[in-house]
C-alpha positions in Angstrom: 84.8 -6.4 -63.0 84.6 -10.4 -62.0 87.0 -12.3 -64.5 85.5 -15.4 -63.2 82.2 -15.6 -65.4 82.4 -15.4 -69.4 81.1 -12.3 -70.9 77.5 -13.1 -72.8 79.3 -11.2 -75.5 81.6 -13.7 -75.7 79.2 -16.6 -76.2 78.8 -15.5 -80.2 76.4 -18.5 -81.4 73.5 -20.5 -80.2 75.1 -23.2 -79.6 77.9 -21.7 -77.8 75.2 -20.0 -75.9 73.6 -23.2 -74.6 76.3 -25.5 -74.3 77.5 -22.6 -71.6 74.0 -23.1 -70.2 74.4 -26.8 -70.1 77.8 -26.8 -68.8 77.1 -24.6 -66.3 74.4 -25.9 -65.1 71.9 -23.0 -65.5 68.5 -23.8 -66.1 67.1 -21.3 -68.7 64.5 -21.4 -71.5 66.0 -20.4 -75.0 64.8 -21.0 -77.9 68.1 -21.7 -80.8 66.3 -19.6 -83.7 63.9 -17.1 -83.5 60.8 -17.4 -85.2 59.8 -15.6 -88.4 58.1 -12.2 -87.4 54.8 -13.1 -88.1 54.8 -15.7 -86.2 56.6 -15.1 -83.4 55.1 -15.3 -79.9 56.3 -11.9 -79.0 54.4 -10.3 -81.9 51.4 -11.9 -80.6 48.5 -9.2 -79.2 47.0 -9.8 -75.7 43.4 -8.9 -74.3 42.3 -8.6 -71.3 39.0 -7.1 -69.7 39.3 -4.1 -71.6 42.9 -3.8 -72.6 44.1 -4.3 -76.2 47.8 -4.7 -76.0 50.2 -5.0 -79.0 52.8 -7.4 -78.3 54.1 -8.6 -75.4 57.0 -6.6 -74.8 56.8 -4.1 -71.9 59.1 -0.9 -70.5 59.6 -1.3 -67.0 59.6 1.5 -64.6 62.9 3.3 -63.6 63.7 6.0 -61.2 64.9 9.0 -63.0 66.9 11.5 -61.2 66.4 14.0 -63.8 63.3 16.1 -63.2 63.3 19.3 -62.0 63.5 20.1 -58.0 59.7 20.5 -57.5 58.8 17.0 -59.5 58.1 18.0 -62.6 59.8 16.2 -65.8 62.6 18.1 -67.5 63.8 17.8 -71.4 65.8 14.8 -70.3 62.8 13.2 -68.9 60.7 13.6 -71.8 63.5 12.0 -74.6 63.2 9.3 -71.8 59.4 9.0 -72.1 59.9 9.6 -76.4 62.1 6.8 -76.7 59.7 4.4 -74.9 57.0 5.3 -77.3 59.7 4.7 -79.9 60.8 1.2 -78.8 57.9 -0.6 -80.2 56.7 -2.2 -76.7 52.8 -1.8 -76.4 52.6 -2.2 -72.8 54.6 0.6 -70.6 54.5 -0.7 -66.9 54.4 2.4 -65.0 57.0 4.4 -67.0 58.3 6.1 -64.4 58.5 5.7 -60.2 56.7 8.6 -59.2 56.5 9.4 -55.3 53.3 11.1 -54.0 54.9 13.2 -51.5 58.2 15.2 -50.9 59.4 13.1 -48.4 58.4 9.5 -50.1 61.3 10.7 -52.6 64.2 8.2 -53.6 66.3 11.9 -54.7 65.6 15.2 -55.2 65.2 15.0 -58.6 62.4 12.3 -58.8 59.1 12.9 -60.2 56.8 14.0 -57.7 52.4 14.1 -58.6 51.5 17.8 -57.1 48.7 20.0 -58.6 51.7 22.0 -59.3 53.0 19.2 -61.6 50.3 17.2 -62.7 50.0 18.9 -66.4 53.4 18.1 -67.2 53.6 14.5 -66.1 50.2 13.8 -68.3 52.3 15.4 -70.8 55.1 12.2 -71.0 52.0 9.9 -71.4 50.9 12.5 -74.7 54.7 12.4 -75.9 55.3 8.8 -75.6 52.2 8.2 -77.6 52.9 10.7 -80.5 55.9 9.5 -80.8 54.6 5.8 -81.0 51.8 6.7 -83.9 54.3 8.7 -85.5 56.7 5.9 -86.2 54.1 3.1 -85.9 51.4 4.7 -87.2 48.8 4.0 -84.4 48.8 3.7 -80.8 45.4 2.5 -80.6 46.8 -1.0 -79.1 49.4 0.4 -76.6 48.4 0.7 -72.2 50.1 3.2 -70.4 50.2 2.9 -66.7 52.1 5.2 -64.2 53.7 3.5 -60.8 53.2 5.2 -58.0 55.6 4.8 -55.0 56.8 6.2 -51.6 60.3 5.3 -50.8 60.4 4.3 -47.3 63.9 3.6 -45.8 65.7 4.6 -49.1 64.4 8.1 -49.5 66.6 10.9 -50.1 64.5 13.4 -51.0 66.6 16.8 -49.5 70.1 16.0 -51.1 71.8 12.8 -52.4 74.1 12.4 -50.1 71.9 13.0 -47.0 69.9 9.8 -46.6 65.9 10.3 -44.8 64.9 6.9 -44.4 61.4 6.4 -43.3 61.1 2.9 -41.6 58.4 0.3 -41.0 60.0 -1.2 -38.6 63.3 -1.9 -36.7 65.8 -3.8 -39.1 69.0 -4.8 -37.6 71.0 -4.9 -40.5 69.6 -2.3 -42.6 69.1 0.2 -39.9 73.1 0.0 -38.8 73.6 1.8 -42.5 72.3 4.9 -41.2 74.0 6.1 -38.8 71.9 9.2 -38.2 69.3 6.7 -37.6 66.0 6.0 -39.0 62.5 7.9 -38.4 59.1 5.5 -38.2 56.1 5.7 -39.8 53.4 5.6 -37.7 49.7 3.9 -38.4 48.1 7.3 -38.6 50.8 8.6 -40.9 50.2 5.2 -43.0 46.4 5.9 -42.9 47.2 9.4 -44.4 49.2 7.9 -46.7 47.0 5.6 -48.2 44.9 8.8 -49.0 47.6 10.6 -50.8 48.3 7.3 -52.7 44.1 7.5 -54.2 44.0 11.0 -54.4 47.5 10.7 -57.0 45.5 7.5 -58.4 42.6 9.9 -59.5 45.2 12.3 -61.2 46.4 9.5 -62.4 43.3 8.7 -64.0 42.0 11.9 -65.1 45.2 12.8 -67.0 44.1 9.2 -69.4 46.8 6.8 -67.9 45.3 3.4 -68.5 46.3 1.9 -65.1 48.2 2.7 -62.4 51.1 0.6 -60.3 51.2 0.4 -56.5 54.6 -0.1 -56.0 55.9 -3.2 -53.4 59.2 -3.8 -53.8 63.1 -3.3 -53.8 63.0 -2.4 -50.3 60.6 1.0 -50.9 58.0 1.0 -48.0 55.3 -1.0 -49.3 57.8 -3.7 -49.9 58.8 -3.6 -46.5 55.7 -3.7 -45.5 54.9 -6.5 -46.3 58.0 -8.4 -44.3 56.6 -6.1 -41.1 56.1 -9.2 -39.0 57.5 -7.3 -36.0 55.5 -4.7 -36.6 52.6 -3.9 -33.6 49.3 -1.8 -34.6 47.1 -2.2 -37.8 50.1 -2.1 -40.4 52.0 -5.1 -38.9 52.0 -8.7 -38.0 49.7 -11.1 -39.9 49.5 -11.1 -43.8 45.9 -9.5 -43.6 47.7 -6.4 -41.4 50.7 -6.4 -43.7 48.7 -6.0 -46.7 46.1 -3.3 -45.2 48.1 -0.7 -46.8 47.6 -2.2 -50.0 44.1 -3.5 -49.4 43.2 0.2 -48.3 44.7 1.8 -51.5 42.9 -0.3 -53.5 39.4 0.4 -51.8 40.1 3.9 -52.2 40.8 4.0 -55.7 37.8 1.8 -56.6 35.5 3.7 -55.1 36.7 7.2 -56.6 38.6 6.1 -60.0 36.7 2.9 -60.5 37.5 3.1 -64.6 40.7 2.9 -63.4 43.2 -0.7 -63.8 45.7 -1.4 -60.9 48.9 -3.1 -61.1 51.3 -3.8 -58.5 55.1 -4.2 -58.9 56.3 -7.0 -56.4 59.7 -8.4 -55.2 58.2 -12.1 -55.1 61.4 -13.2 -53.6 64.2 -11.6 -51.2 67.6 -12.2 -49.4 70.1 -10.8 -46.8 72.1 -7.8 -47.1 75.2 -8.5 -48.9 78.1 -6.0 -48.8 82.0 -5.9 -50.9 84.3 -9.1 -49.2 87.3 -9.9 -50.6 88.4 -9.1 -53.4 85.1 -6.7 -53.7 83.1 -9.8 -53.9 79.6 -9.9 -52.4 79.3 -11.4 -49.1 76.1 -11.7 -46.9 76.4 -9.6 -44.0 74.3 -12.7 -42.1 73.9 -16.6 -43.0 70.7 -16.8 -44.7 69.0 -19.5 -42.3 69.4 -16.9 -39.9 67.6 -13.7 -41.5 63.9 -13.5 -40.4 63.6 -10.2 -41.9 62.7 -10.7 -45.8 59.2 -11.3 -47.9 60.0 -14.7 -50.1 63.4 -15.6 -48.5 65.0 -17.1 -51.5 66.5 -20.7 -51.2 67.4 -21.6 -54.6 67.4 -25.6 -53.6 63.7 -24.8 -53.0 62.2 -22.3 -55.1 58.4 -23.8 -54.2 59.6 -22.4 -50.6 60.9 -18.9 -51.6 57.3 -18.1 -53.3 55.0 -19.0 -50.3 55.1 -15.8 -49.2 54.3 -14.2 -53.1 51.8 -17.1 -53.4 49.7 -15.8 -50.8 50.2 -12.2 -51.7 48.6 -13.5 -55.2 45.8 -14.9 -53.1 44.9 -11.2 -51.3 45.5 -9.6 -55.0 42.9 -12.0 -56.5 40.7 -11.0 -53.3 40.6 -7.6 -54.2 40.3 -7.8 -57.8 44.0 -6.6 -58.7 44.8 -8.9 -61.9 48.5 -7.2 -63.0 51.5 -8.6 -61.4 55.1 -7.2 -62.4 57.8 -9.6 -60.5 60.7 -8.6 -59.6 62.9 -9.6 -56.7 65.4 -8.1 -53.8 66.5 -4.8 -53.9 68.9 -2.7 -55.5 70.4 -1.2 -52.0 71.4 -4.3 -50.5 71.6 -7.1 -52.8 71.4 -6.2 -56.4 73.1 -9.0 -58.1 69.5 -10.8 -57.1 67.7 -7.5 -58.0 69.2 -6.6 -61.4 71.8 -9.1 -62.9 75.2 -7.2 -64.0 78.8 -8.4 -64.4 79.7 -4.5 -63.7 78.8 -2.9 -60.5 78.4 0.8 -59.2 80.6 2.5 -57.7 79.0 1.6 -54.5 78.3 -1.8 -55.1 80.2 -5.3 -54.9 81.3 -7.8 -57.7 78.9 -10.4 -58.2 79.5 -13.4 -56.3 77.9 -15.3 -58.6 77.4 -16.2 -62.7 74.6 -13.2 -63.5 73.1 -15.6 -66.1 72.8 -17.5 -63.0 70.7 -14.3 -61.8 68.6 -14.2 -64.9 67.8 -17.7 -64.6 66.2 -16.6 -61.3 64.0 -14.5 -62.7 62.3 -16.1 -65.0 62.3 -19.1 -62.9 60.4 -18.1 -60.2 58.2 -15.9 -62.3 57.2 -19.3 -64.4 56.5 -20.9 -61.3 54.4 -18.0 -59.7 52.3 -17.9 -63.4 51.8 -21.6 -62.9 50.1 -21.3 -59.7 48.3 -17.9 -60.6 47.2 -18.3 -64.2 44.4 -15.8 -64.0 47.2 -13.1 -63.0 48.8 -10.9 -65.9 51.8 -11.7 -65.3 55.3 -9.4 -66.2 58.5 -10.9 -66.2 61.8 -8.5 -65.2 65.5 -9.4 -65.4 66.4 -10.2 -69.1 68.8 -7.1 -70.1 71.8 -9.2 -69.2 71.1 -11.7 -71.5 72.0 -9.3 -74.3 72.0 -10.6 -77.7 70.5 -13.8 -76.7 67.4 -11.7 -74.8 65.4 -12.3 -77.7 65.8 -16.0 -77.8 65.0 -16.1 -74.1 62.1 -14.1 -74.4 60.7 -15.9 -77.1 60.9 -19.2 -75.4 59.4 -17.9 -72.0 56.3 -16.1 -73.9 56.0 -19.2 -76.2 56.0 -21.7 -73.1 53.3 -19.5 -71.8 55.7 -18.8 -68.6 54.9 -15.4 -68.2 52.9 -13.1 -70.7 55.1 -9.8 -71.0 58.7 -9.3 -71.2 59.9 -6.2 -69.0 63.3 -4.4 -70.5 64.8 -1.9 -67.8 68.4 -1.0 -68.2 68.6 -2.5 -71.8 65.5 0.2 -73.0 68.2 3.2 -71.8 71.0 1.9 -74.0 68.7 0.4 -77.4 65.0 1.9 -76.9 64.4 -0.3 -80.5 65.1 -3.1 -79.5 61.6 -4.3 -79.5 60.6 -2.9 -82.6 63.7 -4.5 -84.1 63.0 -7.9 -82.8 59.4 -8.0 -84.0 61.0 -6.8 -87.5 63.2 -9.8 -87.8 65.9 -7.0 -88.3 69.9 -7.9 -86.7 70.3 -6.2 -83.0 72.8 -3.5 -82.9 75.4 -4.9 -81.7 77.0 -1.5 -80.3 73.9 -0.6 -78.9 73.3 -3.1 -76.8 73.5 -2.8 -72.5 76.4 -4.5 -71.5 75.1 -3.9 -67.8 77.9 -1.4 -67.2 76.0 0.3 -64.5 76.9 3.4 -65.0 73.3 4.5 -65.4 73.3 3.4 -61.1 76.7 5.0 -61.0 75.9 8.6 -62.1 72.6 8.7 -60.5 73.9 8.0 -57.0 76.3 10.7 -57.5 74.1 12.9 -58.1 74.2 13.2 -62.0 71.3 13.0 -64.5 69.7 9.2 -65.5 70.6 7.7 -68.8 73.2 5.4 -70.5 76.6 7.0 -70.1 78.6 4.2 -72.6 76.4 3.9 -75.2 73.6 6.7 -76.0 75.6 9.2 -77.8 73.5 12.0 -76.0 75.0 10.8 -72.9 78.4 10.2 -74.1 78.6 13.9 -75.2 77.0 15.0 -72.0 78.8 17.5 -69.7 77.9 14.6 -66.4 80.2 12.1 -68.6 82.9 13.7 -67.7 82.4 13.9 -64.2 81.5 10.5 -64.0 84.9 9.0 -65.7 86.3 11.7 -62.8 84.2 9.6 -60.1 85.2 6.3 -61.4 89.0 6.6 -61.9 90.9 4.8 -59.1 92.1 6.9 -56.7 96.1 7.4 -56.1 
């Protein structure tokens, strides 16, 4: 772990808090008290077309590597989907990833939509709603959607440790990391994929999911996609190629599940593969003025720059009719201090080589500015779990300021699922409960052990994988 950034749980008061912000130069909203419940911004409802939403809190989707071998959700799986009813967010952005074909699977435990496994996954939309009315009463004003993904050059669908990428096109930097080499998708095999992605999206609809998310980002195959500038043939090249996939998906779902809302998950911004340096320190593997290879290559001196390529994507979304945006950025597989903001890395990983708050600031940044210039978008925000105690504050003054309307919680959901529905009650966090950004919940997975938050959940504590994960994580002789 970096000594060189202060611990948020070190900054114990506002002021503290924001004089670090000031004094570090980090430009991010915050708001020094939190409004009364009743009137705070994150309690307010939101409509739109037909959607009657809550609050503005929303669960973002994670990968679990818990479900069973053919796709379906196990026990763990469902407590998963329970606690997100439980957490008091009304909007649940996709819930889970869920890959619509053996091979499009990030492991071999990720939820897969077959007609062998359709029931069951319907079933964690059922769950999380029960357990929403039964300790809210109703659930009349919560949207459920389900993401819907095929995992491209980080799938890994036979075992964890045997890698199956599926490419879109020759990557210099990323390609070297498999030394097996890579296998290509071809246009025909894209064109068949589009058709599995409607034919899940009519499951999808059938089993009463609200909306579903067509996933394009963090390096999964329609985020790559859509930097497939080098790609020949109908997939590749110009934005309107690039975005055929997309564009065909959509067609395909309005036309047989036209009740249904779609959504699409995006890395708005991007940057160069960064691996451990000295000292375990993230380095990038290229200079960033010389990477031609990423979707929104992020320049923090010019953050106007870094969205031109979202800005258009906005523009084809608005063409076809697709008003929910969630915005994220990079990817977890080669540069997740951009991706997801931690002062703890995996196992695999590489110490941040710079202030995570820094990170966060990011985020909500370039997600303000992309809701500036695409106000009719719903927009979701990502990246807040590091800020800890001070999320709420943060989130208050981004919903407030109108700079994005939902704030997504990831990581922070698997630690404290209540956090929400303590926030909107005015009620003290849990301290003890909240992530610390640990990331042991990467570590375990990528070892092949079950999802969920290894430090603090007391189911997870006392499970048998904890063990074996403080075995993976001691240093060795």
């Amino acid at each position: 772990m970096s000594d060189r950034y202060l611990r948020v749980a070190a900054l114990k008061t506002a002021d503290v808090f924001a004089r670090h912000l000031a004094s570090s130069g980090i430009d991010l909203a915050f708001d020094r008290e939190l409004a009364p419940p009743a009137e705070s911004p994150l309690a307010a409802p939101f409509t739109f077309g037909d959607a009657r939403i809550g609050n503005r809190f929303a669960i973002l989707p994670m990968e679990g590597w818990d479900g069973t071998t053919d796709g379906a959700p196990s026990d763990l799986t469902r407590r998963r989907w329970r606690h997100f009813g439980l957490s008091g967010a009304k909007l649940i952005w996709g819930g889970e990833a869920v890959s619509v074909r053996p091979e499009g699977r990030a492991n071999p435990h990720q939820l897969m939509l077959t007609p062998s496994t359709t029931r069951a996954i319907g079933e964690l939309r059922d769950e999380l709603l029960a357990a929403h009315t039964e300790r809210f009463g109703s659930a009349d004003d919560v949207y459920v959607g389900l993401q819907l993904t095929h995992s491209g050059r980080f799938a890994k669908w036979h075992s964890h440790t045997h890698p199956d990428p599926i490419v879109a096109y020759a990557h210099p930097w990323l390609d070297r990391r498999f030394p097996n080499g890579v296998q290509f998708i071809s246009d025909d095999d894209l064109d068949r994929l589009v058709d599995e992605f409607v034919r899940a999206a009519q499951q999808v609809a059938a089993l009463g999911f609200q909306f579903v998310d067509i996933k394009h980002c963090h390096g999964y195959l329609g985020h790559e996609l859509l930097s497939a500038r080098s790609r020949p043939g109908r997939y590749g090249g110009s934005l309107e190629n690039r975005t055929r996939f997309l564009a065909n998906i959509v067609a395909g779902i309005r036309a047989t599940a036209p009740g249904l809302e779609i959504g699409v998950r995006l890395s708005a911004f991007d940057t160069v593969p960064y691996r451990p340096g000295p000292v375990r320190t993230g380095v990038p593997e290229t200079p960033p003025d010389e990477y031609s290879y990423a979707f929104g290559p992020l320049n923090d001196e010019d953050l106007d720059a870094t969205l031109a390529d979202a800005r258009e994507f906005v523009e084809v979304l608005n063409r076809l009719g697709v008003r929910w945006l969630c915005v994220t950025g990079g990817s977890p597989y080669y540069c997740p201090h951009v991706q997801r903001p931690a002062l703890f890395p995996p196992s695999d990983g590489y110490e941040p080589p710079e202030d995570p708050l820094v990170g966060v600031a990011r985020h909500i940044n370039i997600t303000s500015r992309l809701k500036a210039a695409a106000p009719a978008q719903v927009i979701v925000g990502s990246g807040y779990s590091y800020l800890q105690e001070w999320l709420p504050n943060v989130a208050q003054a981004v919903i407030g300021a109108g700079r994005a309307d939902f704030v997504g919680l990831g990581r922070m959901v698997l630690s404290y699922p209540e956090l929400p529905a303590d926030v909107l009650a005015g009620k003290p966090l849990r301290r003890k409960s909240v992530c610390r950004t640990f990331s042991d919940c990467t570590t375990g997975p990528r070892n092949g052990l079950v999802s969920g938050c290894y430090p603090l959940d007391p189911f997870y504590v006392a499970h048998p994988h904890a063990e074996r994960l403080k075995e993976l994580k001691a240093p060795t002789p």
